[in-house]
C-alpha positions as CSV (number, residue, x, y, z in Angstrom):
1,X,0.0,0.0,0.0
2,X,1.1,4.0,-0.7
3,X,3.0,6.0,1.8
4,X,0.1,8.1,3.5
5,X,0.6,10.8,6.5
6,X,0.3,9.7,10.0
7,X,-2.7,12.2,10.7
8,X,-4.9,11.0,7.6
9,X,-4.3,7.0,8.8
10,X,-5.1,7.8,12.1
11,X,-8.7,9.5,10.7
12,X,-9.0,6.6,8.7
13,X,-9.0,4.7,11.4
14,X,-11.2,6.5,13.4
15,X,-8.9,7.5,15.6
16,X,-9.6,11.3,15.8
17,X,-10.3,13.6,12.8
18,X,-7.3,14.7,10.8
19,X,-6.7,18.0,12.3
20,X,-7.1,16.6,16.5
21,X,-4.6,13.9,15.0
22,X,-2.1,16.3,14.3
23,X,-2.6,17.9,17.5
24,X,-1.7,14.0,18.9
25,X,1.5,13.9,16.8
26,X,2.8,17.0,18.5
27,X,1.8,16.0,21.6
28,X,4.9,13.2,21.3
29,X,1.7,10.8,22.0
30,X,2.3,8.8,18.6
31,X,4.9,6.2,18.0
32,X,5.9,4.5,14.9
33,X,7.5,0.9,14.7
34,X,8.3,2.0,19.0
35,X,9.9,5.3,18.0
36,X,7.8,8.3,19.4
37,X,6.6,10.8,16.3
38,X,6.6,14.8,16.2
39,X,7.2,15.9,12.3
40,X,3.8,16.4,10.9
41,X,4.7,15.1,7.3
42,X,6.1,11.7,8.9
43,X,4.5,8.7,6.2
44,X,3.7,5.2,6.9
45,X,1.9,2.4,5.7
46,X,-0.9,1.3,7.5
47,X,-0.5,-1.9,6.5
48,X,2.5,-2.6,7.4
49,X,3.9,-0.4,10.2
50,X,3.2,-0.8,14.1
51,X,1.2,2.8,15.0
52,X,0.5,3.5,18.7
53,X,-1.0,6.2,20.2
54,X,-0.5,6.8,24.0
55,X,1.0,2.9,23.8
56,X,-1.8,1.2,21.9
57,X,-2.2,0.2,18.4
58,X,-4.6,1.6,16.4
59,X,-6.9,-0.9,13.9
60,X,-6.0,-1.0,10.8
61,X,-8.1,0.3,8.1
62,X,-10.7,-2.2,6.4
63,X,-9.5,-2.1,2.2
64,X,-12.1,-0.6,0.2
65,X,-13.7,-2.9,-2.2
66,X,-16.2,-1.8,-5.2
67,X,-17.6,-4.8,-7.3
68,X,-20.0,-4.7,-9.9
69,X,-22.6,-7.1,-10.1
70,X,-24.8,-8.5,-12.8
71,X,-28.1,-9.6,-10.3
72,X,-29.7,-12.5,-11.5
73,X,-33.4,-13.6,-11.1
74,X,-34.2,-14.8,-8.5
75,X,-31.7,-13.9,-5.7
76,X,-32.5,-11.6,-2.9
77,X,-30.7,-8.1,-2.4
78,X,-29.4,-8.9,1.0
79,X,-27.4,-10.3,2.9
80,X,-28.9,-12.9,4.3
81,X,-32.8,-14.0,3.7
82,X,-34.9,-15.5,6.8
83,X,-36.4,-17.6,4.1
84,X,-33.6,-19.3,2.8
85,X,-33.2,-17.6,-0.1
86,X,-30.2,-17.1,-2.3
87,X,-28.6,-13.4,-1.5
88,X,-26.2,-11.6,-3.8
89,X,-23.5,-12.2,-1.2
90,X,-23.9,-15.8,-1.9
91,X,-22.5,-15.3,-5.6
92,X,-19.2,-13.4,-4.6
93,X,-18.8,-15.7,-1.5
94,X,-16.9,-14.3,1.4
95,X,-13.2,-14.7,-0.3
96,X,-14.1,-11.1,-2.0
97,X,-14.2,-9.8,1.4
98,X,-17.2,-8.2,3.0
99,X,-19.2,-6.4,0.8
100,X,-22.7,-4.5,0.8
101,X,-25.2,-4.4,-2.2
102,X,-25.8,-0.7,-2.3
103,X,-29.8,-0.4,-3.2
104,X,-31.6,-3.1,-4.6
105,X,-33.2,-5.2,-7.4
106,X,-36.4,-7.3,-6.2
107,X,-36.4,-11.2,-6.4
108,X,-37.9,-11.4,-10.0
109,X,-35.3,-8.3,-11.7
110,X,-32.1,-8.7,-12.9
111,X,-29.2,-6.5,-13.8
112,X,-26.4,-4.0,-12.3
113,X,-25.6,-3.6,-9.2
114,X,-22.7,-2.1,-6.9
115,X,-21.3,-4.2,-4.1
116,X,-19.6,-1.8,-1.9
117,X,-17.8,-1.9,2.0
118,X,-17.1,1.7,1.8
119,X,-20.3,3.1,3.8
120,X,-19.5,6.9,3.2
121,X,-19.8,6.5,-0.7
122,X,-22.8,3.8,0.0
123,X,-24.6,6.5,2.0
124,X,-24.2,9.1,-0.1
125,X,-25.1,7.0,-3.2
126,X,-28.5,6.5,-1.7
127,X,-28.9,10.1,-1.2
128,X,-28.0,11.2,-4.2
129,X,-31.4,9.2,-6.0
130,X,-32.5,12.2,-6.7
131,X,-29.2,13.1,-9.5
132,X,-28.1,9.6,-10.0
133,X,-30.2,8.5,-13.2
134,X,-30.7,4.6,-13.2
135,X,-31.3,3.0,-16.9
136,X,-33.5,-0.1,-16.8
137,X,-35.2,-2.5,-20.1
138,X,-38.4,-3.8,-19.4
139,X,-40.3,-6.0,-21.2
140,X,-44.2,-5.4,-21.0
141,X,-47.4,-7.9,-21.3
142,X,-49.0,-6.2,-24.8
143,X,-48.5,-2.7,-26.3
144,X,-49.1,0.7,-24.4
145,X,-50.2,3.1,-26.8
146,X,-48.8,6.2,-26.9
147,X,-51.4,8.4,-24.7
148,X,-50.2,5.5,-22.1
149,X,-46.8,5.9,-21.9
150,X,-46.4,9.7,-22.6
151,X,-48.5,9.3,-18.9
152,X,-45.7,7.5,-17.3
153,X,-43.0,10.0,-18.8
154,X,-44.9,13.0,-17.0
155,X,-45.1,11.1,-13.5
156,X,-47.9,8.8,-12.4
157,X,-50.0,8.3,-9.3
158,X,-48.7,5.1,-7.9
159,X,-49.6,3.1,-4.5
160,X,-46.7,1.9,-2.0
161,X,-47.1,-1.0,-0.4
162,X,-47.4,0.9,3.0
163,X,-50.8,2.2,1.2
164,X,-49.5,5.7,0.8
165,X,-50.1,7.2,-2.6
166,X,-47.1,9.3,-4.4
167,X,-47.0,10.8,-8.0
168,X,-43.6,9.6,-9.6
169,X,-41.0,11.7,-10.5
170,X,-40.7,12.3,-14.9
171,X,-39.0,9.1,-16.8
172,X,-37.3,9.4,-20.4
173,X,-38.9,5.9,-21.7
174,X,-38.3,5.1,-25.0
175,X,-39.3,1.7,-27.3
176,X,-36.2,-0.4,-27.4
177,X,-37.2,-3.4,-28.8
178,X,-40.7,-3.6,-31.2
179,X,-42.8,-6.8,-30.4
180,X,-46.1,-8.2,-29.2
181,X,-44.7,-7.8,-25.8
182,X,-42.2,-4.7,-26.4
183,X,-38.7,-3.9,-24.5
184,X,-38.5,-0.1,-23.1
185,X,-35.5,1.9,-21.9
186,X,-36.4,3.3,-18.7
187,X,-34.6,5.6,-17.1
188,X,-35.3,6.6,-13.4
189,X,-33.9,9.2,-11.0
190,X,-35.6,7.8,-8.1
191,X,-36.1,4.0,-7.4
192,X,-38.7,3.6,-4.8
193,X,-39.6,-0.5,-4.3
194,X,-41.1,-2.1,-7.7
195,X,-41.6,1.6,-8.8
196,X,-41.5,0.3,-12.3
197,X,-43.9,-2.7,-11.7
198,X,-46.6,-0.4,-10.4
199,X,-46.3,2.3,-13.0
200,X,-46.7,-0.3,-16.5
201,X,-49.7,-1.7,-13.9
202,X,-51.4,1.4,-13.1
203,X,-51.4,1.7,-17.6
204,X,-52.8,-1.7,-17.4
205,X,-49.6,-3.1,-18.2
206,X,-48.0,-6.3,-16.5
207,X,-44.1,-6.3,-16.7
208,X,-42.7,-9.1,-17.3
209,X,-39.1,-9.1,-16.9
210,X,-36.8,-5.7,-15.8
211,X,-33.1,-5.4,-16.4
212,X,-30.7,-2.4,-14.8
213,X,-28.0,-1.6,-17.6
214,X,-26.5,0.8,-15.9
215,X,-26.3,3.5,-12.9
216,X,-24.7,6.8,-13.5
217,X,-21.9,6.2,-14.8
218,X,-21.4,2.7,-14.4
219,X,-22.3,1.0,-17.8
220,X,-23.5,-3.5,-17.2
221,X,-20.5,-5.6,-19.2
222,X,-21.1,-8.6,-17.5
223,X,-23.1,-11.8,-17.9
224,X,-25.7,-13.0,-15.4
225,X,-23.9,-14.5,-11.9
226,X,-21.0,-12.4,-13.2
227,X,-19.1,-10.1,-11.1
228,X,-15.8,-7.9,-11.4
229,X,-13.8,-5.4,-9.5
230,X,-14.5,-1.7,-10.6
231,X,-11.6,0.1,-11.9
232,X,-9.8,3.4,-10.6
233,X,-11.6,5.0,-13.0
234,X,-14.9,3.8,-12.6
235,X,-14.5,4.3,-8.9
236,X,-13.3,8.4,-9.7
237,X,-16.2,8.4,-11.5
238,X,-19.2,6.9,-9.0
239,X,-17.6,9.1,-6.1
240,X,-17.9,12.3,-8.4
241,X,-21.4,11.3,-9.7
242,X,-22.1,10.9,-5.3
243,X,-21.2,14.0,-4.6
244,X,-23.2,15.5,-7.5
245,X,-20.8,17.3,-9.7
């Protein structure tokens, strides 16, 4: 692992935030591999090096992992299931390390999604539904008619399952695929539970299978069952798209 500053592993760590941390490392109160620390531009590796403060070693910090996974049908976006259920977790098994499915895909839909342990991008991933535009194809039971769907582009009365009634937020759907049962592109910036399912239903439209392709700027290159590391770039990009930039 790179060479990082004392005070910035210690915050890491949850030791103290950076700036208390280099109040600690003046303080004398910080050794390194048993030699006491003062310079504030003193670099370790947190991986490697013994750090103690006031004679105690702090935890190392838990890697960040970032996996993309291609959902299939019927798994459960959890990590466990009281019913027995396969979970997501189940197809990266625990030699990945521990990871977190960030949002979710019901049982019956397939398709991206981002397997995370880093809880500060995770949380502000979920916040962020309201920028982070989520592209879905669904296949529909018979053909809405125009009037239909320009209804679901404007926003559409829908029910929750709690019973509460909420108008959805405008969708850019488009006809993908031209059939007796016809593929859409759907593209969401909000994903409230089976949103989709209840919107083709309130048209009088069953859906009959959904696919996620792709979350802001992570595009689906993987088969079903499929999963791979995201690269640097990929990962620059999420945390950017997070913060709303």
């Amino acid at each position: 692992m790179a060479l990082e500053r004392l005070q910035k592993i210690m915050a890491a760590c949850g030791v103290a935030s950076r700036r208390k941390a280099e109040e600690i490392i003046l303080a004398g109160r910080v050794t390194l591999n048993g030699e006491v620390v003062r310079e504030l531009g003193t670099k370790a590796d947190p991986e490697r090096d013994a750090i103690c403060v006031d004679g105690k070693a702090i935890a190392r910090p838990e890697r960040l992992l970032y996996f993309m996974l291609n959902k299939p049908k019927g798994y459960v976006t959890t990590v466990s299931d009281p019913e027995g259920r396969p979970t997501v977790v189940d197809i990266l098994g625990r030699s990945v390390g521990r990871v977190y499915p960030v949002g979710r895909l019901d049982y019956a839909s397939e398709g991206l999604l981002l397997m995370t342990n880093d809880g500060a991008l995770a949380e502000r991933l979920m916040k962020a539904g309201s920028h982070m535009p989520k592209t879905y194809l669904v296949k529909v039971s018979g053909k809405p008619d125009e009037r239909r769907i320009a209804r679901l582009r404007a926003g559409i009365v829908i029910q929750l399952e709690d019973g509460r009634r909420v108008k959805t937020s405008p969708a850019k759907i488009r006809l993908f695929e031209d059939a007796d049962n016809p593929w859409y592109e759907v593209v969401l910036i909000e994903g409230r539970n089976r949103q989709i399912r209840r919107m083709f239903e309130r048209v009088g439209h069953l859906v009959e299978k959904i696919r996620r392709v792709r979350m802001g700027p992570l595009v689906l290159d993987l088969e079903p069952g499929r999963f791979r590391a995201l690269t640097g770039k990929e990962i620059a990009q999420l945390k950017k798209a997070a913060s709303g930039e």
